[in-house]
Structure formats: C-alpha cells, structure tokens
BAFI-3210 file (N, C-alpha, C; in Angstrom, 3 decimals, decimal comma, padded with zeros to 6 digits):
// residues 218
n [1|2|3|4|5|6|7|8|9|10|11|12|13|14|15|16|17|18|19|20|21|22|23|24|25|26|27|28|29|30|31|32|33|34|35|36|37|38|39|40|41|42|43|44|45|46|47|48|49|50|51|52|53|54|55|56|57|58|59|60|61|62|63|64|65|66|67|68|69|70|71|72|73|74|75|76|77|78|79|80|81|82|83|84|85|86|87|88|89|90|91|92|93|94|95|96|97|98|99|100|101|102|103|104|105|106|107|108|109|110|111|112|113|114|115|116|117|118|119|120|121|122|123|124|125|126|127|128|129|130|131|132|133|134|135|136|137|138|139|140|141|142|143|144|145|146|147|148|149|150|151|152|153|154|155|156|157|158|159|160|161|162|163|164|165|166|167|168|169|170|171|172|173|174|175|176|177|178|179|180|181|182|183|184|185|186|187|188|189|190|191|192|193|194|195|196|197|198|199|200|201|202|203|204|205|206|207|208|209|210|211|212|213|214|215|216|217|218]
n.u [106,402|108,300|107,061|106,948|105,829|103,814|103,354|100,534|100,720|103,189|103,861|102,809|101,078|099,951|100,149|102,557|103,790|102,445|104,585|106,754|106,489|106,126|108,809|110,565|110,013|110,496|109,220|109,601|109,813|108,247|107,726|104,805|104,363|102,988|105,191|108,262|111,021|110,206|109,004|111,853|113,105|111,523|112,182|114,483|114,982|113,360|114,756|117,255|115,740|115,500|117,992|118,505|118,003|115,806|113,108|112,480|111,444|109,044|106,996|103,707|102,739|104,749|105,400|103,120|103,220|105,521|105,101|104,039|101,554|099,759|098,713|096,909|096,700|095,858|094,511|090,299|089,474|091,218|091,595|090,061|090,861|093,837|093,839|092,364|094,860|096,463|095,405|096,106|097,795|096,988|095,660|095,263|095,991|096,301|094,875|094,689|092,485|092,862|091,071|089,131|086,169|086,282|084,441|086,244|085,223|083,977|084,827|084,132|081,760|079,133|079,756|078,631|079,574|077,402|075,516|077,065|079,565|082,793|084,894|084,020|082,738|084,803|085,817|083,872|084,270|086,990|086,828|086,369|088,747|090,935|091,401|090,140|090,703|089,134|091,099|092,533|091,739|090,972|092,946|095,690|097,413|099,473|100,204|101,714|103,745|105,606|107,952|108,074|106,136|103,623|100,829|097,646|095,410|092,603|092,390|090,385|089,180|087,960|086,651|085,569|087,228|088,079|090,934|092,531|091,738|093,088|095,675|095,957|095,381|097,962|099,524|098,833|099,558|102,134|102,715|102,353|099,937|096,624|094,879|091,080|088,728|086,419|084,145|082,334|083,096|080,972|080,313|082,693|081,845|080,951|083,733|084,688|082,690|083,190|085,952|085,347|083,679|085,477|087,645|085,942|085,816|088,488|089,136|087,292|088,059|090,607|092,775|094,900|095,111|092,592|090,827|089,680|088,658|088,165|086,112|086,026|087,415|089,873]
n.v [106,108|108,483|111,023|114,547|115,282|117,219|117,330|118,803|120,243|118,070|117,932|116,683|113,560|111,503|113,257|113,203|110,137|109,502|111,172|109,922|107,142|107,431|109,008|106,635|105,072|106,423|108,388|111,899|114,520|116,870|118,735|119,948|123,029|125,501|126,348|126,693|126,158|124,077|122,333|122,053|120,628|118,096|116,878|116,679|114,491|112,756|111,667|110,690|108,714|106,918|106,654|108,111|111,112|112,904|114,134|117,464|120,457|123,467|126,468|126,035|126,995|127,308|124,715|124,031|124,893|123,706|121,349|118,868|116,838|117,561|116,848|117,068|116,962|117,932|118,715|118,704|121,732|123,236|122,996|123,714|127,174|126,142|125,532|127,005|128,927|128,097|128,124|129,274|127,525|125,459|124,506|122,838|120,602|117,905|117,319|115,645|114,814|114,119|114,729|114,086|114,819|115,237|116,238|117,608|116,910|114,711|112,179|109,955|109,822|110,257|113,190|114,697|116,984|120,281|119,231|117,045|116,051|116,564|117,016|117,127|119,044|121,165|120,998|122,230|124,383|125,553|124,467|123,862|123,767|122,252|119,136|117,152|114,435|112,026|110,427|107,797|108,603|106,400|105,050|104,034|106,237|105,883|103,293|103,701|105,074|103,295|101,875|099,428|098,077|096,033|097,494|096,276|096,945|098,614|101,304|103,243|105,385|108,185|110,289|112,689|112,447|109,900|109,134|110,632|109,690|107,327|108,154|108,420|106,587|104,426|105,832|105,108|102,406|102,648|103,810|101,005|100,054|099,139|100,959|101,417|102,103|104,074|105,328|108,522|112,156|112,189|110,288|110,274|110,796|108,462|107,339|109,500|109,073|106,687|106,828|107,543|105,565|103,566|104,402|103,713|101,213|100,889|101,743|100,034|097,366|097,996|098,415|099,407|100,189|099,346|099,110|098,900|096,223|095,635|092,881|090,604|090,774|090,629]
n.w [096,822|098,302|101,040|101,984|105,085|106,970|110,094|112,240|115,566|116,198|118,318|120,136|121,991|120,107|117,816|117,393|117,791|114,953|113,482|114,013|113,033|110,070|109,750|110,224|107,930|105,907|104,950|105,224|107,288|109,164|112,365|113,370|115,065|117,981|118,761|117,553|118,876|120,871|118,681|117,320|119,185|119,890|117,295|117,078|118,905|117,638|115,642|116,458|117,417|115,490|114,184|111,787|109,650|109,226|110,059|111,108|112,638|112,774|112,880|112,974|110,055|108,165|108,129|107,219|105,069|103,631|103,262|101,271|102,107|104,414|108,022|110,398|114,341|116,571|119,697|119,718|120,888|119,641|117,144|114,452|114,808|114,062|112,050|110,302|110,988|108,937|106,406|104,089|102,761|102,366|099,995|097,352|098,204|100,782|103,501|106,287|108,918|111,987|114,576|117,016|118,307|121,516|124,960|127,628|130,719|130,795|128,525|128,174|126,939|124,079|122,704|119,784|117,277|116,429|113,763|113,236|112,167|112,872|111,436|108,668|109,010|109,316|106,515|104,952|105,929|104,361|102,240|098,182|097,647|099,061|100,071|102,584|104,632|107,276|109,681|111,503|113,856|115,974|116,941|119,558|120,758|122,658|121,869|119,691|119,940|120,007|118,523|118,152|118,521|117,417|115,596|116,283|114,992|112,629|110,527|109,643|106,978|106,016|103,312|100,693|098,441|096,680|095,144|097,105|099,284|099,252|098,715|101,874|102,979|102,051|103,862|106,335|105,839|105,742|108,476|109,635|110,101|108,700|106,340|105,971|103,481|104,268|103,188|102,067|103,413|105,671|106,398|108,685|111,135|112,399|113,237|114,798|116,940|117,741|119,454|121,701|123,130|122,592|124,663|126,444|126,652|126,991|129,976|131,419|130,994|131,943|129,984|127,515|124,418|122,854|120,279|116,855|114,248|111,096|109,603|107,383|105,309|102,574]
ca.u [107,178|108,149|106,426|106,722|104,349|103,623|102,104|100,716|100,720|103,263|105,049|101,760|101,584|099,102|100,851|104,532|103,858|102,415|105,300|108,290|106,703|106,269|109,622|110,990|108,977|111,341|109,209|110,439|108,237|108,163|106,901|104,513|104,345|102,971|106,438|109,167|112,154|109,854|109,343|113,113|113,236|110,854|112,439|116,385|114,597|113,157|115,815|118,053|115,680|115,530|119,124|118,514|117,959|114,116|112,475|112,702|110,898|108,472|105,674|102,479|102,645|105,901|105,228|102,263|103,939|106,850|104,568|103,012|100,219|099,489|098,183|096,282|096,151|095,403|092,670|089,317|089,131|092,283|091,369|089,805|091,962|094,915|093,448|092,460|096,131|097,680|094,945|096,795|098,986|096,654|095,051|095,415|096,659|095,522|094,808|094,416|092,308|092,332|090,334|088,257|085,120|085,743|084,774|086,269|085,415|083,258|085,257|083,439|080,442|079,911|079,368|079,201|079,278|075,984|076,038|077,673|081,025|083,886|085,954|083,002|082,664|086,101|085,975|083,073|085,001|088,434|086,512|087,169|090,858|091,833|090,771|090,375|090,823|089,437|091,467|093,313|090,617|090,934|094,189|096,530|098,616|100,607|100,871|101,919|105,185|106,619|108,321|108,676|105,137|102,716|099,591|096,544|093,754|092,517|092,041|088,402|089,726|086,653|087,149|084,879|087,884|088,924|092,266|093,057|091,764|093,848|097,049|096,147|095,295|099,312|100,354|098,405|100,127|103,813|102,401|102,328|098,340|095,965|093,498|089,784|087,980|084,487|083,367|082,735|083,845|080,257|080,898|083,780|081,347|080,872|084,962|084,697|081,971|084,009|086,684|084,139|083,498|087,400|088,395|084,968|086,022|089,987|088,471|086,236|088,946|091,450|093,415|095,464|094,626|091,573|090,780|089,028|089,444|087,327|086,239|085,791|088,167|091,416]
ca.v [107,347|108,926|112,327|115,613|115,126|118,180|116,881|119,457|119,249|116,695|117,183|115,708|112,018|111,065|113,408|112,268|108,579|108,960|111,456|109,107|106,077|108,291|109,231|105,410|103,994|106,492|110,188|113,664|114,728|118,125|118,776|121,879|123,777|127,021|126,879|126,358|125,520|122,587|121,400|121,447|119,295|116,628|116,874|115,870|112,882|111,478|111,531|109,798|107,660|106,495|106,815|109,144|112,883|112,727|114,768|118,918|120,936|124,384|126,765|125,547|127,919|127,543|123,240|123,411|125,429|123,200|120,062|117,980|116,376|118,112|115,960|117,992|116,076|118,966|118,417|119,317|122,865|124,182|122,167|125,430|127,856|125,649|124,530|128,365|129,881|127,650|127,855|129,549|126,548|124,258|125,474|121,763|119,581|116,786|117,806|114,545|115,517|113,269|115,281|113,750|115,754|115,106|117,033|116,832|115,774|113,229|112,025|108,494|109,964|110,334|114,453|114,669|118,688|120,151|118,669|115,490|115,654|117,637|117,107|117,759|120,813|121,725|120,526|123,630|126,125|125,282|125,045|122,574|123,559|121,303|117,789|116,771|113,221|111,726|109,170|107,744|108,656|105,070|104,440|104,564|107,276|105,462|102,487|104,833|106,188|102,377|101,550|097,862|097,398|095,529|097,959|095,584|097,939|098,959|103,075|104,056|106,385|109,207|111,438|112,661|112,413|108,641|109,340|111,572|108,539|106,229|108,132|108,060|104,639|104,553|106,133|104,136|101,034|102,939|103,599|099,907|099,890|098,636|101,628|100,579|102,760|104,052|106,386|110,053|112,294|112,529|109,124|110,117|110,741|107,099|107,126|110,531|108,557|104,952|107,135|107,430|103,981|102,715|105,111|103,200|099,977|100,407|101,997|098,684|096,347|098,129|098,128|100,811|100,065|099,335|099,770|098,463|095,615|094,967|091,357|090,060|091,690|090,102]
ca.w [096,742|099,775|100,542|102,920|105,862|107,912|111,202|113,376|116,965|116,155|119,793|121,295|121,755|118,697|116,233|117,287|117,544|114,279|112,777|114,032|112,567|108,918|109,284|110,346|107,081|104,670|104,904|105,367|108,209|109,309|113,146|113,234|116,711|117,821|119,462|116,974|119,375|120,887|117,906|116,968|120,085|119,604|115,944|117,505|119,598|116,829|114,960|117,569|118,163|114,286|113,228|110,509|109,992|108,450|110,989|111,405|113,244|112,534|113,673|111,758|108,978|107,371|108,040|106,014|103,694|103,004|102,475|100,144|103,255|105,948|109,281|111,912|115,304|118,229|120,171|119,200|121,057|118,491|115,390|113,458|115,234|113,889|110,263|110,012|110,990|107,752|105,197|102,823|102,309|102,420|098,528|096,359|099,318|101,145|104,837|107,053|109,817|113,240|115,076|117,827|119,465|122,801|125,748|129,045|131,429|130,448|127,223|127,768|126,511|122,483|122,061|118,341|117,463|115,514|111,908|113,310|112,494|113,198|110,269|108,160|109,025|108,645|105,152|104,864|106,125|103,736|100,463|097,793|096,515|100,260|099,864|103,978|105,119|108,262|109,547|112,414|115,621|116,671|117,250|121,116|120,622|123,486|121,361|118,691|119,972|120,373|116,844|118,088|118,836|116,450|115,790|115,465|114,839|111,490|110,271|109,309|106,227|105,220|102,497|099,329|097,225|096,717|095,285|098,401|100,775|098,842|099,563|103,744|103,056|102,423|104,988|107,242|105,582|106,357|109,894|110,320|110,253|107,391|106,199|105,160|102,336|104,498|102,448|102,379|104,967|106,397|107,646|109,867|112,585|113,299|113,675|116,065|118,134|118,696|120,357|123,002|123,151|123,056|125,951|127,816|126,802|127,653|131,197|131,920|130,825|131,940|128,960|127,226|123,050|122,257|119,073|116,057|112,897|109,966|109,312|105,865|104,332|102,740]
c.u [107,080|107,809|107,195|105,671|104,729|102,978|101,901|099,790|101,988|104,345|104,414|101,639|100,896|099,781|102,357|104,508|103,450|103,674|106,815|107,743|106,758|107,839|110,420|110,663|110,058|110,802|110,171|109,284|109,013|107,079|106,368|104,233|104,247|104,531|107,486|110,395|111,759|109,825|110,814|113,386|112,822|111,764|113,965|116,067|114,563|113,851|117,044|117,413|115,747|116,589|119,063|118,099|116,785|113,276|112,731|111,183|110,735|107,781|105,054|102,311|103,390|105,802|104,404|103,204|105,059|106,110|103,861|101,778|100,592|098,080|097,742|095,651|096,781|094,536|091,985|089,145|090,470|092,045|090,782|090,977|093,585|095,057|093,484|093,814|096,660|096,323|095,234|097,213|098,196|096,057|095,914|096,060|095,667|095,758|093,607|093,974|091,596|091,500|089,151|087,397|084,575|085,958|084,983|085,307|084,886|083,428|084,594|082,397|080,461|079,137|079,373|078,761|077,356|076,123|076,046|079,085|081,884|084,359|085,376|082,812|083,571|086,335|085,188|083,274|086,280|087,664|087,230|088,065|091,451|090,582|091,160|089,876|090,564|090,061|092,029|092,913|090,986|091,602|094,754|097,531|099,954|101,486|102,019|103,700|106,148|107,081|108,365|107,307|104,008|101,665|098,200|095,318|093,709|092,128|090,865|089,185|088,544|087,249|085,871|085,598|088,490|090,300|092,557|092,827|092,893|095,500|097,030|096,107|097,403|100,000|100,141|099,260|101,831|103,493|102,714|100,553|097,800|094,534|092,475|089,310|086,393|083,677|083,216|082,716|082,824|080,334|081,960|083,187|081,088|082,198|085,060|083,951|082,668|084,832|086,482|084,309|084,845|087,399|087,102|085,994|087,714|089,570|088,160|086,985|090,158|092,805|093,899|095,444|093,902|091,172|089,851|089,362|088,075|087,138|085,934|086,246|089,739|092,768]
c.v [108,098|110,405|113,002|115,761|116,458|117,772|118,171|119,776|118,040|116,708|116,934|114,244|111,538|111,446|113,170|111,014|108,873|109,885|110,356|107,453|106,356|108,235|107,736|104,637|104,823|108,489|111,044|114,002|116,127|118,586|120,288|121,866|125,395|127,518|126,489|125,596|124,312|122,068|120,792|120,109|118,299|116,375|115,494|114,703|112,463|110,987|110,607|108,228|106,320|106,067|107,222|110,504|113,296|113,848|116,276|119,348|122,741|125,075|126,062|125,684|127,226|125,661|122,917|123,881|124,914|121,418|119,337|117,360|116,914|117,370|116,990|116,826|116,850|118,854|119,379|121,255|123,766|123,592|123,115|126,006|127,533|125,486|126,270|129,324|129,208|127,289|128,188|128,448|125,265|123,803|123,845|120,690|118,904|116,984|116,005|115,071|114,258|113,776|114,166|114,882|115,250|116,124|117,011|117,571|114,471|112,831|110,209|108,805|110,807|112,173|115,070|116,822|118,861|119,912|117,372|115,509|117,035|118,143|117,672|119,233|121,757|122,077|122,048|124,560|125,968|125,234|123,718|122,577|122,832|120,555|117,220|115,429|113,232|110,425|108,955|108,107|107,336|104,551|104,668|105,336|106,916|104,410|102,985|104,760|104,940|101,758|099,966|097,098|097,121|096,334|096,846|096,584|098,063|100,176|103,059|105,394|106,688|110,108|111,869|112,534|111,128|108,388|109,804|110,322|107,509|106,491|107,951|106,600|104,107|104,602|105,523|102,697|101,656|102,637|101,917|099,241|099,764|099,930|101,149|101,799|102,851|105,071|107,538|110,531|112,398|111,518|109,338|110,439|109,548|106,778|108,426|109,712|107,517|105,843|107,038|106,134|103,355|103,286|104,270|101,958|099,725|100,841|100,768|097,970|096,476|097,675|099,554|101,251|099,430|099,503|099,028|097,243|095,496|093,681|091,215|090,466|091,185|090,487]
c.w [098,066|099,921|102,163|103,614|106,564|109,572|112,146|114,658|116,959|117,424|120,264|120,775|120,612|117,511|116,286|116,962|115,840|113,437|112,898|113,251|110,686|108,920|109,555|109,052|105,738|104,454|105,547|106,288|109,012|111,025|113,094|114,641|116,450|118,123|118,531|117,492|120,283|119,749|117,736|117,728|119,848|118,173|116,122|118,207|118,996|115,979|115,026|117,687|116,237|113,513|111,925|110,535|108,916|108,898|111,762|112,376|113,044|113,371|112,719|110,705|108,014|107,296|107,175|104,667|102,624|102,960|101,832|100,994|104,334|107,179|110,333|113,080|116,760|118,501|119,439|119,187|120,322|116,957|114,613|113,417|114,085|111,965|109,691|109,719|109,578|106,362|104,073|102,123|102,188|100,767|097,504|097,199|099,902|102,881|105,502|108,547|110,983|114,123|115,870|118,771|120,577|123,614|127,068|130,031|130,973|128,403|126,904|127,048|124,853|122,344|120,965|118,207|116,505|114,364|111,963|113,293|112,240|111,851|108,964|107,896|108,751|107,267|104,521|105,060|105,204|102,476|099,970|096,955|097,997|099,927|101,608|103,908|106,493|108,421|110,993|114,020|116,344|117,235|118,892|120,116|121,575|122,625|119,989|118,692|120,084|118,899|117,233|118,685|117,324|116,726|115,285|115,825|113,423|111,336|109,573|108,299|105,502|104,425|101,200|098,072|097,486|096,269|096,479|099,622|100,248|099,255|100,999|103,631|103,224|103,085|105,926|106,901|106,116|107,430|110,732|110,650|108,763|107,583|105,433|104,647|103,602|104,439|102,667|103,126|105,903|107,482|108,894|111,134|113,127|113,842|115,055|116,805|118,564|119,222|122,021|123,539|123,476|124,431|127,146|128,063|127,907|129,342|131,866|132,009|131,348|130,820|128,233|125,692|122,703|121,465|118,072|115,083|112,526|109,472|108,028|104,843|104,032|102,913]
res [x|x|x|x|x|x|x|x|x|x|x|x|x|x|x|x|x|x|x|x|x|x|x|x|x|x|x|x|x|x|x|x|x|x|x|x|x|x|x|x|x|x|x|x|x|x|x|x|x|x|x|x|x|x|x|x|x|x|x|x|x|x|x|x|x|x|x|x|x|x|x|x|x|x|x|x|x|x|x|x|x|x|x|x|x|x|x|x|x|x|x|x|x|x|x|x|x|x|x|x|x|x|x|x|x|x|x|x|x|x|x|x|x|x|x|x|x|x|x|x|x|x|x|x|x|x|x|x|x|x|x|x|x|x|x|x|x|x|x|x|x|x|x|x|x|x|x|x|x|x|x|x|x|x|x|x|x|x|x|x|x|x|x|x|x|x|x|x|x|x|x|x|x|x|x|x|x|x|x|x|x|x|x|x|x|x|x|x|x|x|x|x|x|x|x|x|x|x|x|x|x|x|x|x|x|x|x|x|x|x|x|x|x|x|x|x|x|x]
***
C-alpha cells in the first residue's frame, strides 16, 4: 500500500535520492524545507525526472503534518532543532531517523554523542506517542539520486517497535535496498559508527559507495 512520506531535508542529496526513488516505486512524497519555494523546486525536478506528479514540496511543519512517515535526513547539527520544530505532528507516527553523528572535520573518525547514539536520544526527547526508526546511515547518497543504478548494500533497520521497523524495512525494499531487522534502537549506534568507517574505506580505496551486506541471510 502506497503511503505519504514526508522527507525532511529532502533537497539535500541523501533525503532527495531517497525521496525520488519513494516516489519512482508508487509513494506520495512530500519534500520538507525550511525554504518552501526550494523545495517546490527540487519537487518539479523530480517529477520530470519520473514522469509523474508524486512529489510536492513544503516547509517542515505542514510536510510532517500532511504525512503518514516522516524521514528526517539533515545533518546531525539540525537533527533536534528540526525533529523539535514538527513535533506536534509527529504524535502516533513513525519518524525514520538517518541521522549520522559526524563531526567535521574529521568525519573519518567514529564520534558517537554521550549515551551513544544519536537517534536514541531523540527517541527521549519525542516520548512514546512517535515510534523513531534508525535506518539508512550506510547508504551513498550519490548512489542514491541515480534511479538506474543497482544499490548493493543492505539497511541496518533499529527501532523498539517491530511493527514500525517492519514498515522501513518496506520502504527500504521500494528504495531498491533489502532492510535487515537489528534490533532496538540502542543498536543504531553501531550503524552511526560504520559511517565513519565507509567514508575511511571509500577514501583508501578510492571509491564512492561503500557500504555494507549481511551474509547468511536468504
């Protein structure tokens, strides 16, 4: 069943690549922006670039407000700030939170916040009428934005509510990516730390997706 995604941030490259492949798969995707008339923009690209008319464009507010999942993927130093401005709307929803805690300069190196994890903590400040999902740290956001590229990586999907991971799990399968079940959201700090790690590896190897798979799994 096809749903109302909110992504926001989704005119930066992580939350576009993943709103145009949402709305390519059959969603209603909704870009949130502090800026409304960028969004519209990114909104009319993707639209173009899709041949269909799936994809609008918001501030943050009125995006959560008009959807059934809401996706937060702004860097770390707005990820409160951002989760904070639309908590009203967030009150029985499923808030997917990519969130990586990196800090620049040195984003090779794994700076986990105090607690451990980001998303975690989020989850503690929102209360439990929002059910938060981590998911999706792992991925190229470059590879992201190419609808005609094969993603081989696999999504690390944390949550304490296993229905609620089971729908990202979904969306990850629209996306074009296979999500794995790894348990509650305290875990998502081992997915915030490989970010670290990818951005070494693609560095060393020179390589531009790097990413993860799960073995033993059919």
């Amino acid at each position: 069943m096809n749903k109302t995604i909110a992504v926001l941030g989704g005119t930066g490259a992580e939350g576009g690549g993943l709103a145009i492949r949402w709305a390519n798969a059959g969603h209603k995707v909704i870009l949130g922006s502090r800026s409304k008339e960028r969004a519209d923009s990114a909104a009319k690209d993707m639209n173009s670039r899709i041949g269909a008319d799936r994809v609008s464009g918001d501030n943050n507010l009125a995006a959560a407000q008009a959807a059934d999942i809401v996706v937060l993927t702004v860097p770390y130093s707005g990820q409160r700030a951002t989760a904070m401005e639309v908590k009203t709307a967030l009150a029985g929803k499923i808030l997917v939170d990519v969130t990586v805690p990196l800090v620049p300069p040195k984003v090779m190196r794994v700076q986990l916040p105090a607690g451990g994890s980001a998303v975690a903590a989020l989850q503690a400040e929102l209360g439990e009428t929002v059910r938060v999902v981590a998911a999706f740290q792992n991925i190229s956001a470059h590879q992201l934005s190419d609808l005609a590229h094969v993603m081989e990586c696999d999504v690390l999907v944390s949550g304490d509510s296993e229905e609620a991971r089971e729908e990202v799990i979904k969306l990850a399968h629209d996306a074009g990516m296979r999500g794995v079940h790894a348990g509650p959201l305290v875990n998502s700090s081992a997915a915030e730390a490989l970010t670290s790690i990818l951005i070494s590896i693609n560095r060393r190897y020179k390589v531009e997706g790097a990413g993860i798979r799960i073995t033993g799994l059919k």
